[in-house]
C-alpha positions as a LaTeX table, in Angstrom:
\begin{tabular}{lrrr}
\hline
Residue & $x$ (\AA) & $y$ (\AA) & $z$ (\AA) \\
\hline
Unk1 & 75.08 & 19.58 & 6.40 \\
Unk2 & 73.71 & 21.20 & 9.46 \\
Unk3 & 70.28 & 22.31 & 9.63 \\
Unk4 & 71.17 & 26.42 & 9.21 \\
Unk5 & 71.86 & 25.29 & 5.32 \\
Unk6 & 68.82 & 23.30 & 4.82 \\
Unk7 & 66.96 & 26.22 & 6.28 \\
Unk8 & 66.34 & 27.62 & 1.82 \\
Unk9 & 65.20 & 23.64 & 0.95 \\
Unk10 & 62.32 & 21.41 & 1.53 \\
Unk11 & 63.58 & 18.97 & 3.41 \\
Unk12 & 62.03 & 15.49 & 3.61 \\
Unk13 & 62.15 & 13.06 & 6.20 \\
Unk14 & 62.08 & 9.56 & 4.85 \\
Unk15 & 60.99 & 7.86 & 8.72 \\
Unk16 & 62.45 & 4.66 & 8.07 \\
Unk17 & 65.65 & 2.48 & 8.43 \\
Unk18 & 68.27 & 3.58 & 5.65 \\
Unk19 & 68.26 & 0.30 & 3.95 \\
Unk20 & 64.14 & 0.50 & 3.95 \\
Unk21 & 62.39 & $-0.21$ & 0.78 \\
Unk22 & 61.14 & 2.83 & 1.20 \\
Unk23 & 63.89 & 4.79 & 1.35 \\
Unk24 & 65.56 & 3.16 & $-1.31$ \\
Unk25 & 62.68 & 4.02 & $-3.49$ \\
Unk26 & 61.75 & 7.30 & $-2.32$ \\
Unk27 & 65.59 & 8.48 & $-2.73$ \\
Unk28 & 65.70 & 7.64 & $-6.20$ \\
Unk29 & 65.02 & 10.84 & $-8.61$ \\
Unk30 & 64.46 & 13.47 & $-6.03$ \\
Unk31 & 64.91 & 17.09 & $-7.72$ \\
Unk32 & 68.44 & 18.65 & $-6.53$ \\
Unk33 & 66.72 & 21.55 & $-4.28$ \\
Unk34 & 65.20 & 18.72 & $-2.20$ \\
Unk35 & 67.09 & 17.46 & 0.32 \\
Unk36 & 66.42 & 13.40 & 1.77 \\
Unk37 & 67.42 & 12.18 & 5.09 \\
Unk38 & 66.08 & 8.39 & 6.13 \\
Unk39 & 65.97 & 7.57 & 9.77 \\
Unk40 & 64.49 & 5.67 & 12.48 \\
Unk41 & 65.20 & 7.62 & 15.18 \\
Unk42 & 65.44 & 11.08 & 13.67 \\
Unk43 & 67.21 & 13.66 & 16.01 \\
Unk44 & 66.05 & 17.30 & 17.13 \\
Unk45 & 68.41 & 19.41 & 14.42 \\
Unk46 & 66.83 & 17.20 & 11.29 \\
Unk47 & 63.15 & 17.55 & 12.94 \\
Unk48 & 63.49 & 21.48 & 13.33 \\
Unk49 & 64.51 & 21.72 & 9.29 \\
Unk50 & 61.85 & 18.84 & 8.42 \\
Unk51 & 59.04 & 20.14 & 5.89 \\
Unk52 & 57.90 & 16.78 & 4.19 \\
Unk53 & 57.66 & 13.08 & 6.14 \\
Unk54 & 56.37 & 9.80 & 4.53 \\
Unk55 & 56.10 & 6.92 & 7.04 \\
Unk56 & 53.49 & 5.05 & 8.74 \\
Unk57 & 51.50 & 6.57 & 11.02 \\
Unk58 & 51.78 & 5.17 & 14.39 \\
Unk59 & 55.81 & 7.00 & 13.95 \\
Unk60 & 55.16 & 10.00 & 12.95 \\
Unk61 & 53.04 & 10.74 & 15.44 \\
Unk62 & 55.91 & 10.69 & 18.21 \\
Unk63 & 57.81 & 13.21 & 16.34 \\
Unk64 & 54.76 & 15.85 & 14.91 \\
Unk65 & 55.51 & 18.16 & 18.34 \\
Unk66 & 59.72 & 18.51 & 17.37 \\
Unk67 & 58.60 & 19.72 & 13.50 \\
Unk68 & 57.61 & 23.39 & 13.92 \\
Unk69 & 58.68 & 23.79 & 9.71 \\
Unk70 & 56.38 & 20.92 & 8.55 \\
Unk71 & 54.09 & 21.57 & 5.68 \\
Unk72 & 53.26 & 17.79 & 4.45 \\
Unk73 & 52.70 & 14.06 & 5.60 \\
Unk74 & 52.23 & 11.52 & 3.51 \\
Unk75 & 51.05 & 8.61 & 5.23 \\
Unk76 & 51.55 & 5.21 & 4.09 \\
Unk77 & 48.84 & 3.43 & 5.93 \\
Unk78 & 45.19 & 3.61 & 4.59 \\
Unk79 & 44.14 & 5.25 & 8.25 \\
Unk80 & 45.62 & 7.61 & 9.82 \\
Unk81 & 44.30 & 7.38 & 13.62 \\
Unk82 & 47.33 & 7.77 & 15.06 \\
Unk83 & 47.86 & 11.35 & 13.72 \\
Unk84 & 44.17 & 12.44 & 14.03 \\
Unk85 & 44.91 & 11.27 & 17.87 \\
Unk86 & 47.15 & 14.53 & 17.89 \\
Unk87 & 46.31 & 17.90 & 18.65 \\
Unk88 & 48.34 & 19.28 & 15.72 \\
Unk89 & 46.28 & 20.75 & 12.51 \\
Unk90 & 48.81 & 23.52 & 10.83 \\
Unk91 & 49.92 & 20.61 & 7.69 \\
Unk92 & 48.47 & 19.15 & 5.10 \\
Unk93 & 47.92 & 15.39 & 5.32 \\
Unk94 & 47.74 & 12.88 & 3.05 \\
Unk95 & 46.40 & 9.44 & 2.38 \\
Unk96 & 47.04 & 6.33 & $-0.01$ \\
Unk97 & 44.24 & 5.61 & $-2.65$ \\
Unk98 & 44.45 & 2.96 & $-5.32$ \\
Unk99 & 46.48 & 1.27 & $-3.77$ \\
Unk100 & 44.54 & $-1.29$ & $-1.30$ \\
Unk101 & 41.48 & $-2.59$ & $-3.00$ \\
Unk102 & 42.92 & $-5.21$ & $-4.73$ \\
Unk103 & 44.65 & $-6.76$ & $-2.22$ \\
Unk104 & 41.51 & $-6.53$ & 0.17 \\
Unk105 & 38.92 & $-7.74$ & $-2.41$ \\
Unk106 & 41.08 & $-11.24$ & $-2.22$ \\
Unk107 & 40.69 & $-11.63$ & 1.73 \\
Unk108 & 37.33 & $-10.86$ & 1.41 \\
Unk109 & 35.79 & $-12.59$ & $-1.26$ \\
Unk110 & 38.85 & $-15.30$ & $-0.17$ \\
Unk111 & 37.06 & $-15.43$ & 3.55 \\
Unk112 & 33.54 & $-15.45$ & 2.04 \\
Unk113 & 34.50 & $-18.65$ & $-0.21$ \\
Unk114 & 36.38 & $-20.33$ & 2.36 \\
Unk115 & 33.10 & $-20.08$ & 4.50 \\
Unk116 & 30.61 & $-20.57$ & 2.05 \\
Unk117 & 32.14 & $-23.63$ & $-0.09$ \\
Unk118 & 33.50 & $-24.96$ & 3.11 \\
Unk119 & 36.82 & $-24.97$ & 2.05 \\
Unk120 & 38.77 & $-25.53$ & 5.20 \\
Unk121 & 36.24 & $-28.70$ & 6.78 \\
Unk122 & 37.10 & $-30.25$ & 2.77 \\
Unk123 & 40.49 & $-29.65$ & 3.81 \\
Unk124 & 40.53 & $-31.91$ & 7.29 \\
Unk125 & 38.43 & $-34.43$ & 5.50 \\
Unk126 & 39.92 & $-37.96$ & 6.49 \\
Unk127 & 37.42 & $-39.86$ & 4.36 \\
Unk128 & 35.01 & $-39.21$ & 1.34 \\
Unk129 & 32.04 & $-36.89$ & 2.05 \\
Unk130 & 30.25 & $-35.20$ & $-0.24$ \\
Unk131 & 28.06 & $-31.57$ & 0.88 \\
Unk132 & 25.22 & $-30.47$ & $-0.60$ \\
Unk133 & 26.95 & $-27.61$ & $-3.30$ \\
Unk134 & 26.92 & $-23.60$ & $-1.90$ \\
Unk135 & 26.78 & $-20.82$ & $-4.38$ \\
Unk136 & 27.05 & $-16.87$ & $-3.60$ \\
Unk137 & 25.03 & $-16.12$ & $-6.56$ \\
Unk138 & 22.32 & $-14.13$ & $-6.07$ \\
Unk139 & 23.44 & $-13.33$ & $-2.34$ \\
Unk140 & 23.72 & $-9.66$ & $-0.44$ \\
Unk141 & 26.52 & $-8.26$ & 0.46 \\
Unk142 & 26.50 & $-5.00$ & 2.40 \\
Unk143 & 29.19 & $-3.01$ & 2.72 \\
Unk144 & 29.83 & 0.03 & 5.76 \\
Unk145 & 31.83 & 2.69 & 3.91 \\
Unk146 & 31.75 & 3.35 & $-0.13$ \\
Unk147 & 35.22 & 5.00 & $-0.73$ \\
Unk148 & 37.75 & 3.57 & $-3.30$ \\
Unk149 & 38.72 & 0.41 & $-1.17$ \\
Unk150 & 34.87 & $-0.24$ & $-1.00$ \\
Unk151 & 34.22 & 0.21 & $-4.46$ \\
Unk152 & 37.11 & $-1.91$ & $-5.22$ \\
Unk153 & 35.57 & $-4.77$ & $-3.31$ \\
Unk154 & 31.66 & $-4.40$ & $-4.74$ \\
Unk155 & 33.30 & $-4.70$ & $-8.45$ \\
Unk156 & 34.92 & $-7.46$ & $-7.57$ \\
Unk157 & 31.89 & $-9.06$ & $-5.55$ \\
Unk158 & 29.77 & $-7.90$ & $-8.55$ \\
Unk159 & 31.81 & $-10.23$ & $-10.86$ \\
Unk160 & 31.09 & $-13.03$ & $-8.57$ \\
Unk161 & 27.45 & $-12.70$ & $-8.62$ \\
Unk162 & 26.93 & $-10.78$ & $-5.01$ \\
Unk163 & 24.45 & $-8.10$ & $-5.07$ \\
Unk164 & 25.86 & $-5.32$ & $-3.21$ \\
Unk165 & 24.63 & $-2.39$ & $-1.05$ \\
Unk166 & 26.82 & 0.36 & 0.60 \\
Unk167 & 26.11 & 2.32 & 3.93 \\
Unk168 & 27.79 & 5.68 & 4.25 \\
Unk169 & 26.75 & 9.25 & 5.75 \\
Unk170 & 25.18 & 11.14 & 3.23 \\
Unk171 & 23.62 & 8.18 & 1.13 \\
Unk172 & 25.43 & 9.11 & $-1.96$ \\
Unk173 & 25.51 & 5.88 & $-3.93$ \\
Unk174 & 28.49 & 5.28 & $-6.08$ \\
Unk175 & 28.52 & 3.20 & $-9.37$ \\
Unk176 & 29.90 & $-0.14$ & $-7.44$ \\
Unk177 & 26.53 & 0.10 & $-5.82$ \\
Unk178 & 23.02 & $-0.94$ & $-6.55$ \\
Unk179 & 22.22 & 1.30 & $-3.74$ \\
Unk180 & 23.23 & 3.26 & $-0.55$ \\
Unk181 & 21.88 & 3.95 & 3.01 \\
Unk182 & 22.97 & 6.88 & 5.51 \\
Unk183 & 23.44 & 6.32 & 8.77 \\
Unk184 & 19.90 & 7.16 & 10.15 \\
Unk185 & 19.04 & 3.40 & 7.55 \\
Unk186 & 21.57 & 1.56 & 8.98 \\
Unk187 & 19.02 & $-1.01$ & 10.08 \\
Unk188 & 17.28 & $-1.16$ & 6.60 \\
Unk189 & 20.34 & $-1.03$ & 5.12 \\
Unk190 & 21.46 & $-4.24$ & 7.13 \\
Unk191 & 18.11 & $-6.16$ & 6.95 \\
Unk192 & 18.37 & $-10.13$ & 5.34 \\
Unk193 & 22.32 & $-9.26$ & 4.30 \\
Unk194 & 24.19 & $-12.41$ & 3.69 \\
Unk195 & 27.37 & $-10.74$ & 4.50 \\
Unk196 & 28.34 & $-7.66$ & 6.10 \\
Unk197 & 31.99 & $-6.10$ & 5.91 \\
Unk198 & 33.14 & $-2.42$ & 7.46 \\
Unk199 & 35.74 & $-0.82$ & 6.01 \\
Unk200 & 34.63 & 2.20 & 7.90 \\
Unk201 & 37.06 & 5.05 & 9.54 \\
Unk202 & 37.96 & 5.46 & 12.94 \\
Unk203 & 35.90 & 8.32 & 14.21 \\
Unk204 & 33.17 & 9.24 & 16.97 \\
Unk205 & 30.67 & 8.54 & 14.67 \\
Unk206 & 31.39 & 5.04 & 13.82 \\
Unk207 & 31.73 & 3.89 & 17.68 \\
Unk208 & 29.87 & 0.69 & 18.47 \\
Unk209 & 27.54 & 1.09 & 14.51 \\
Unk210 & 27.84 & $-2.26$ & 14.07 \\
Unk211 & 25.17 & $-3.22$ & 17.26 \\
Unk212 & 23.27 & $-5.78$ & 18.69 \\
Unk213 & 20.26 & $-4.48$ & 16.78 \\
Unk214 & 21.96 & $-4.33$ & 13.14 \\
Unk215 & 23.54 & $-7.63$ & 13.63 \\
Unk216 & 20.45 & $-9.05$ & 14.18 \\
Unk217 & 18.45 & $-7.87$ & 11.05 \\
Unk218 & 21.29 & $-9.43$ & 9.22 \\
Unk219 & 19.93 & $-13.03$ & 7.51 \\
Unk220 & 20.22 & $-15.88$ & 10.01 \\
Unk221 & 23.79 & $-17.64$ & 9.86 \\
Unk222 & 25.70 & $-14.56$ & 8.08 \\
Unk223 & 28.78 & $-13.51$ & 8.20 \\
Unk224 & 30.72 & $-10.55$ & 9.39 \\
Unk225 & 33.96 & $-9.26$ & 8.24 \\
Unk226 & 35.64 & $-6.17$ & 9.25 \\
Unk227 & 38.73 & $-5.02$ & 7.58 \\
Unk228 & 37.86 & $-0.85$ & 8.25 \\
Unk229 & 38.44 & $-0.25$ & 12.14 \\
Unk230 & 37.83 & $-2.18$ & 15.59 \\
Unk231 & 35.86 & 0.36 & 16.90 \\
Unk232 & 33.04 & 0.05 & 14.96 \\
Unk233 & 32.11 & $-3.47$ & 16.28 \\
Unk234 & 30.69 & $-3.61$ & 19.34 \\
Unk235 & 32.62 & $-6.30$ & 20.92 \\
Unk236 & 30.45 & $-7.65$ & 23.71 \\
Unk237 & 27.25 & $-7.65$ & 21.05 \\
Unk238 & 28.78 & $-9.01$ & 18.57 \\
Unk239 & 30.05 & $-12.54$ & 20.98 \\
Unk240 & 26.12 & $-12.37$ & 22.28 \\
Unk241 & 24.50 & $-12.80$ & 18.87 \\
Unk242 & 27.25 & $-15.12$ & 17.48 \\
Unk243 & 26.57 & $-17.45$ & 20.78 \\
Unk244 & 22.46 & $-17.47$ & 20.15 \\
Unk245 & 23.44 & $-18.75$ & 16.66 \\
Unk246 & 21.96 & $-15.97$ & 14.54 \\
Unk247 & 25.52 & $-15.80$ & 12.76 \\
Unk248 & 27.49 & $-17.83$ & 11.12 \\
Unk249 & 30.98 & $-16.13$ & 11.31 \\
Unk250 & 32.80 & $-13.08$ & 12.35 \\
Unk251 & 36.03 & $-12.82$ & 10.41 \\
Unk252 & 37.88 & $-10.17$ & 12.34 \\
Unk253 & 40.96 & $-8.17$ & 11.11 \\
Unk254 & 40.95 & $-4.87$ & 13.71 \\
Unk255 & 39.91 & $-4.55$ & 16.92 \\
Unk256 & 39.65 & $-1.77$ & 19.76 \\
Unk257 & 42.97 & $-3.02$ & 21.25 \\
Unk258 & 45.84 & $-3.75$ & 18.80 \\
Unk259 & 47.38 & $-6.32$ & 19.20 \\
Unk260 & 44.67 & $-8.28$ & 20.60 \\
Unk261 & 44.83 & $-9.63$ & 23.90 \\
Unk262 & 46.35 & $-13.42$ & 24.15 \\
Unk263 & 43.79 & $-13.96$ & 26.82 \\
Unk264 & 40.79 & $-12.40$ & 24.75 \\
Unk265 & 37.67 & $-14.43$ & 24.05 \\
Unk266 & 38.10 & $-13.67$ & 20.56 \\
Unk267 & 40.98 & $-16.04$ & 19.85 \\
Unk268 & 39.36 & $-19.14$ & 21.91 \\
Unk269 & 35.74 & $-18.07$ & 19.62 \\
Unk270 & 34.74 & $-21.43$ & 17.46 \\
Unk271 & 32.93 & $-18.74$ & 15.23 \\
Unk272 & 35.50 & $-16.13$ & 14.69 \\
Unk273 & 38.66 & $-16.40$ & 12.57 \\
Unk274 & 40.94 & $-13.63$ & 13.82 \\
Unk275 & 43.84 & $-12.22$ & 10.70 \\
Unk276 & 45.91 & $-9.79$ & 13.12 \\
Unk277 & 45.66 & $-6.80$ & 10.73 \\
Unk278 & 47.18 & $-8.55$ & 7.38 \\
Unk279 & 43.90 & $-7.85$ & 5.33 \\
Unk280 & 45.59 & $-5.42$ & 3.27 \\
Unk281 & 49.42 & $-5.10$ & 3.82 \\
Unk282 & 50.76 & $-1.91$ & 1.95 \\
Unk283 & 52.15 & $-2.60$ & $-1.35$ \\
Unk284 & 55.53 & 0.04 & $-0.65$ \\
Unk285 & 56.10 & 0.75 & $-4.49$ \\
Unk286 & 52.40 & 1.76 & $-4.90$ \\
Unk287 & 52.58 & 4.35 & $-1.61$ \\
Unk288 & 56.04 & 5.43 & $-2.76$ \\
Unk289 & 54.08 & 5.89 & $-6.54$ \\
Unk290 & 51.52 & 7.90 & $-4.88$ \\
Unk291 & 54.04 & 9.84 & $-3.06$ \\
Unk292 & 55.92 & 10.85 & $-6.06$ \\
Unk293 & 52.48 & 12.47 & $-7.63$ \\
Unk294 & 51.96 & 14.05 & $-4.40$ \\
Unk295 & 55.75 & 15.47 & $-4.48$ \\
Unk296 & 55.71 & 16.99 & $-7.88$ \\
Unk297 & 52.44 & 18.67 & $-7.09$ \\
Unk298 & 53.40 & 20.10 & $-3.40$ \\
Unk299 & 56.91 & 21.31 & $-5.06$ \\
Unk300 & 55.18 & 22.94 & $-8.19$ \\
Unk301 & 52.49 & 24.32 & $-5.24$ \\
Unk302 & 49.76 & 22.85 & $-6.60$ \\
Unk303 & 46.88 & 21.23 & $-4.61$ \\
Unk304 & 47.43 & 17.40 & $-2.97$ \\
Unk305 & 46.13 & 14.33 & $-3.77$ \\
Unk306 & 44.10 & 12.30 & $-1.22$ \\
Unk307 & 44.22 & 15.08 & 1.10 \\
Unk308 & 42.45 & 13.88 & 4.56 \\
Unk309 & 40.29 & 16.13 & 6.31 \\
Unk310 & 41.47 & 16.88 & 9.79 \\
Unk311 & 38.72 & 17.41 & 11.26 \\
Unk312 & 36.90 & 14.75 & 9.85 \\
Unk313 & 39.06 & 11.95 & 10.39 \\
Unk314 & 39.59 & 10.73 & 6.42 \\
\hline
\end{tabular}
């Protein structure tokens, strides 16, 4: 069909091998007026008719100039850096809720037991040695960023017996929470924490938050995790106050340059457990299941789920 017919339809670009998961799922029970096209590579004609695209991110991007008749993207990453990286503005964006907090509450409370119960040194063990037991109960767990992933995380920490504290910018504290800080806290909000995980955004105003200074008011021989983005750990700090001792552990899943450098200090680190950006892999039926929502509502023209705010960044 050449792209002068599709002209009356939505068209939606499915940017993604034919034989995807994806695809497969996203093709299945579209309404007759829409018209579905998966591909990798997608060429000039299908980009000029494209008003819909679900894909990751870091793709779309190097086709948002070519699609003057797009209306909607539906991302299937939890950030969307890439796209905010773009000059464009005139289409709605979308992200994925509900969709990642399980999967992240495992690496982090897996991480945090691994560390704490010494899990890993039981593991080498050659010979029978008993350590004096570890327990999380009763510990502080502070968490940069209180959106649904977040909250996901402080129920699940709850259940283990953490007491947890969220840092966002307007100090709005959600129910996860026993309390919140804003940004102008951040070192109160930090003081004596156990553990300290970002699942912050990628924007100006997260740049380097995680300092020299917060990092040390955490308690002496915590723990770091960040799952959010790498540029909210200042890199060069954070190797400084893990070498005077005053942490424990950085357990690193993003950083400033993806992928990370085989010849950066990180990997060689005896402190720091690098996971390559696997903390929370996207589960495709659960995007595709927010897509669908999002696809009944944009065809019946009413408003989007998860919409991100362009100018914010999320």
């Amino acid at each position: 069909m050449s792209s002068l017919s599709w002209a009356s339809q939505n068209v939606l670009l499915v940017l993604d091998d034919q034989s995807s998961l994806l695809t497969d799922l996203c093709t299945k029970a579209l309404p007759a007026d829409l018209r579905c096209v998966a591909s990798s590579n997608p060429d000039l004609p299908l980009l000029a008719s494209t008003t819909i695209i679900i894909g990751a991110p870091d793709k779309i991007v190097r086709y948002l100039s070519d699609a003057p008749a797009l209306k909607w993207v539906q991302s299937t990453w939890a950030g969307v850096t890439p796209l905010m990286n773009h000059s464009r503005r005139d289409y709605q964006l979308t992200g994925l809720k509900g969709v990642f907090g399980q999967v992240m509450s495992e690496y982090v409370l897996g991480w945090i037991l691994a560390l704490e119960r010494e899990i890993l040194d039981y593991a080498q063990d050659s010979s029978w040695n008993q350590r004096a037991p570890v327990t999380i109960l009763g510990k502080r767990l502070g968490i940069m960023g209180t959106g649904d992933i977040a909250c996901d995380v402080a129920i699940a920490a709850k259940a283990l017996g953490l007491r947890v504290t969220g840092f966002n910018r307007s100090g709005h504290c959600p129910p996860a929470f026993e309390s919140c800080f804003t940004y102008e806290q951040r070192l109160d909000f930090a003081k004596d924490l156990d553990y300290l995980l970002c699942v912050m955004p990628n924007t100006t105003e997260t740049d380097d938050l995680v300092s020299s200074d917060l990092l040390y008011a955490l308690a002496p021989h915590a723990i770091l995790l960040n799952t959010g983005r790498g540029n909210c750990v200042d890199e060069d700090a954070l190797v400084q106050v893990l070498d005077s001792g005053h942490l424990r552990a950085a357990v690193l899943d993003v950083f400033k340059q993806e992928p990370l450098p085989p010849t950066h200090r990180f990997w060689s680190h005896p402190k720091v457990y690098v996971t390559s950006h696997t903390s929370a892999p996207t589960n495709i039926q659960a995007a595709v299941d927010v897509f669908e929502q999002n696809l009944e509502r944009f065809l019946n023209h009413q408003p989007l789920l998860y919409v991100v705010d362009l100018a914010k960044g999320y």
